[in-house]
LOLO-899858 format. One record per residue: x, z, y of N, C-alpha, C in turn; residue number from 1; residue in one letter. Coordinates in Angstrom, 2 decimals. Example, Ala and Ser with C-alpha at 12.3 -4.5 7.8 and 13.67 -1.06 7.14 Angstrom:
<nulums>
NULUM      n_xx      n_zz      n_yy     ca_xx     ca_zz     ca_yy      c_xx      c_zz      c_yy     k   r
NULUM     13.19      7.80     -5.69     12.30      7.80     -4.50     13.20      7.80     -3.30     1   a
NULUM     12.85      7.08     -2.25     13.67      7.14     -1.06     12.90      7.87      0.03     2   s
</nulums>
This chain:
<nulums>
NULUM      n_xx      n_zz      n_yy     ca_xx     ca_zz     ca_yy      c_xx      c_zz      c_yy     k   r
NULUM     68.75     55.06     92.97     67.65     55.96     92.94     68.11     57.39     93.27     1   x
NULUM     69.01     58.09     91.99     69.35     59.46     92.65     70.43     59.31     92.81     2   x
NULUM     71.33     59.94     93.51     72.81     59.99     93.42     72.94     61.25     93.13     3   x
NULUM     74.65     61.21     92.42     74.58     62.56     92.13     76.23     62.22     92.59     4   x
NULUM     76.39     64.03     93.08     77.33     64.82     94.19     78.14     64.67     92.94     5   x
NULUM     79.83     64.04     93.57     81.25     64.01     93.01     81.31     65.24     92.48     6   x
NULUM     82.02     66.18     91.51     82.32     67.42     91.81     84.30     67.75     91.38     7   x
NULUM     84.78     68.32     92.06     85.86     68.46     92.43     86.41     70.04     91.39     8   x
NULUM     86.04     69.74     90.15     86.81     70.92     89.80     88.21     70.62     89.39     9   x
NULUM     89.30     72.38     89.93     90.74     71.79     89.74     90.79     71.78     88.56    10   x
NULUM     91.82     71.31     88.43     92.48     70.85     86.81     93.23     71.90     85.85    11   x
NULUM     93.40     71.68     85.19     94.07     73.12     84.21     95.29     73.35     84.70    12   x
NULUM     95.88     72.63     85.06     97.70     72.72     85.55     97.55     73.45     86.47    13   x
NULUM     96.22     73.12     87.49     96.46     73.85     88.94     95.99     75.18     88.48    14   x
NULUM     95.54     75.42     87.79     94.75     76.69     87.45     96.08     77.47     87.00    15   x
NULUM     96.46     77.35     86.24     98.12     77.82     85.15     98.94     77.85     86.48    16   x
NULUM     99.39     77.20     87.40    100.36     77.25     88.09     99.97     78.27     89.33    17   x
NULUM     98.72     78.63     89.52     98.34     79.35     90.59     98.47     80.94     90.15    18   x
NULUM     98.25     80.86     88.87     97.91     82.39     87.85     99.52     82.92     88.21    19   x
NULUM    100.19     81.60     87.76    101.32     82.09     87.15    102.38     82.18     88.30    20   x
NULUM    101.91     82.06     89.77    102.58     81.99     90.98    102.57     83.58     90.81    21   x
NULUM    101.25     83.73     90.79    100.63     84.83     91.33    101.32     85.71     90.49    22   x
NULUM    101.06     86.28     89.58    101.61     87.13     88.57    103.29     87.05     88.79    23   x
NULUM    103.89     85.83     88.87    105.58     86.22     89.43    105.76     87.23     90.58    24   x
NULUM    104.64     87.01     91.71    104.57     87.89     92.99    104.26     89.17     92.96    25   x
NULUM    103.56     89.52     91.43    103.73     90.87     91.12    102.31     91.26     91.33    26   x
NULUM    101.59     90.62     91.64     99.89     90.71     91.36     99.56     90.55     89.82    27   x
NULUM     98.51     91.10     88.95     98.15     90.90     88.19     96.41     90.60     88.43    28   x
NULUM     96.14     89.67     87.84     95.18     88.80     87.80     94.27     89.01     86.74    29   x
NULUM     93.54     89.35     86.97     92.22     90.42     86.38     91.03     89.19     86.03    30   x
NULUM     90.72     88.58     86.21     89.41     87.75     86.97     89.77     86.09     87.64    31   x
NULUM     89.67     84.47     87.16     89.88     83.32     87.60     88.03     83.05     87.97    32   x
NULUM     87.86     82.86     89.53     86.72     82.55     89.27     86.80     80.51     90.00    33   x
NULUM     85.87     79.86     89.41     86.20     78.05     89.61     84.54     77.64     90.00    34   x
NULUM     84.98     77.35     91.03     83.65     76.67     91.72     83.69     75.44     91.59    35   x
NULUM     82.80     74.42     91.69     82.51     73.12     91.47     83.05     72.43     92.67    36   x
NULUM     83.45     72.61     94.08     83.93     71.99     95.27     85.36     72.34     95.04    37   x
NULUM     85.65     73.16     93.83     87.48     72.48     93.54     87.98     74.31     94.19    38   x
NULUM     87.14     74.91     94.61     87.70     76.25     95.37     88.33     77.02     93.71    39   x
NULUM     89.22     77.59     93.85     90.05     78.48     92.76     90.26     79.84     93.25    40   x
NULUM     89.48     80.75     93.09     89.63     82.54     93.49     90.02     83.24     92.47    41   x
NULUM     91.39     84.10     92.65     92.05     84.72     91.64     91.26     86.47     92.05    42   x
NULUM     90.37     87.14     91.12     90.42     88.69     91.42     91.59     89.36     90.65    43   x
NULUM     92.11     90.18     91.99     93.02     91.03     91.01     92.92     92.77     90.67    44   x
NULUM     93.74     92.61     89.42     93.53     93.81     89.02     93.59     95.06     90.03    45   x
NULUM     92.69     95.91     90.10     92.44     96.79     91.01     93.21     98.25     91.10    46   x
NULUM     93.36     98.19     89.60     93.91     99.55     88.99     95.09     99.44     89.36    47   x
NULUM     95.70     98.75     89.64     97.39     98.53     89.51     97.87     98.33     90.88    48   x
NULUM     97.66     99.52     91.60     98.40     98.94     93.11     99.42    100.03     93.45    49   x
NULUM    100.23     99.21     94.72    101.65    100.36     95.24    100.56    101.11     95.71    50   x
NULUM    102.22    102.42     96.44    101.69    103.07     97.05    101.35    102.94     98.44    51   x
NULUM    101.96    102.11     98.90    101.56    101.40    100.26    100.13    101.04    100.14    52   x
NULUM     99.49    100.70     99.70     98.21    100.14     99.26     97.07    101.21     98.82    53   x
NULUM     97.60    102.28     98.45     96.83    103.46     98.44     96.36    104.32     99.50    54   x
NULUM     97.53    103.74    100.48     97.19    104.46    101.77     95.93    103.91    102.30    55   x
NULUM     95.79    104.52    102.79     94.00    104.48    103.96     94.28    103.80    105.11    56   x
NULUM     95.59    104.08    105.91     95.67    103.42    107.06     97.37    103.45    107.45    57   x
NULUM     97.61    102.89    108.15     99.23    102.48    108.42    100.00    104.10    108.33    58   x
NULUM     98.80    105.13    109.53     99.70    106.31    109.53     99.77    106.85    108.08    59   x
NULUM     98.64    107.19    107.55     99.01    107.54    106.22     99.67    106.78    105.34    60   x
NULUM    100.31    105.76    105.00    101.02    104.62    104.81    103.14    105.46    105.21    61   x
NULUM    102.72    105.56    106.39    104.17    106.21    106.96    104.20    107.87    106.35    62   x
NULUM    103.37    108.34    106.78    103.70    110.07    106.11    104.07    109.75    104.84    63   x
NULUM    103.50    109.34    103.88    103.61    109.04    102.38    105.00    108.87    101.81    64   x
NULUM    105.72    107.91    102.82    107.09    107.25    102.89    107.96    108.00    103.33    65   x
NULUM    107.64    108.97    104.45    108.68    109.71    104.66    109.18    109.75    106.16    66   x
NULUM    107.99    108.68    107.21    108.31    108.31    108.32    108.55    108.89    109.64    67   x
NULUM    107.35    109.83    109.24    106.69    110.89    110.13    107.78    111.96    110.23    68   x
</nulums>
């Protein structure tokens, strides 16, 4: 009569092992958001970035550093 759609959410391990990739790489992870088709989106903390990342654009990126 009805069928109902598989749903693919990941598992706790994958969740823990993705956080915890992430956070070794020096991202901090603000936000896990888990969709039902199994998708896993990490937001990260916003407040906490280099200074490379503050720059606006590559040249300002280089003046900053010392390039120019």
């Amino acid at each position: 009569m009805f069928e109902r759609k598989a749903r693919n959410y990941p598992r706790t391990s994958d969740i823990r092992r993705l956080v915890q990739a992430t956070r070794e790489s020096g991202v901090l992870v603000r936000a896990v958001e888990i969709r039902a088709d199994g998708t896993i989106r990490l937001m990260p903390n916003a407040e906490l970035r280099s200074a490379d990342e503050e720059a606006k654009d590559e040249f300002d990126a280089w003046e900053k550093a010392g390039r120019l």
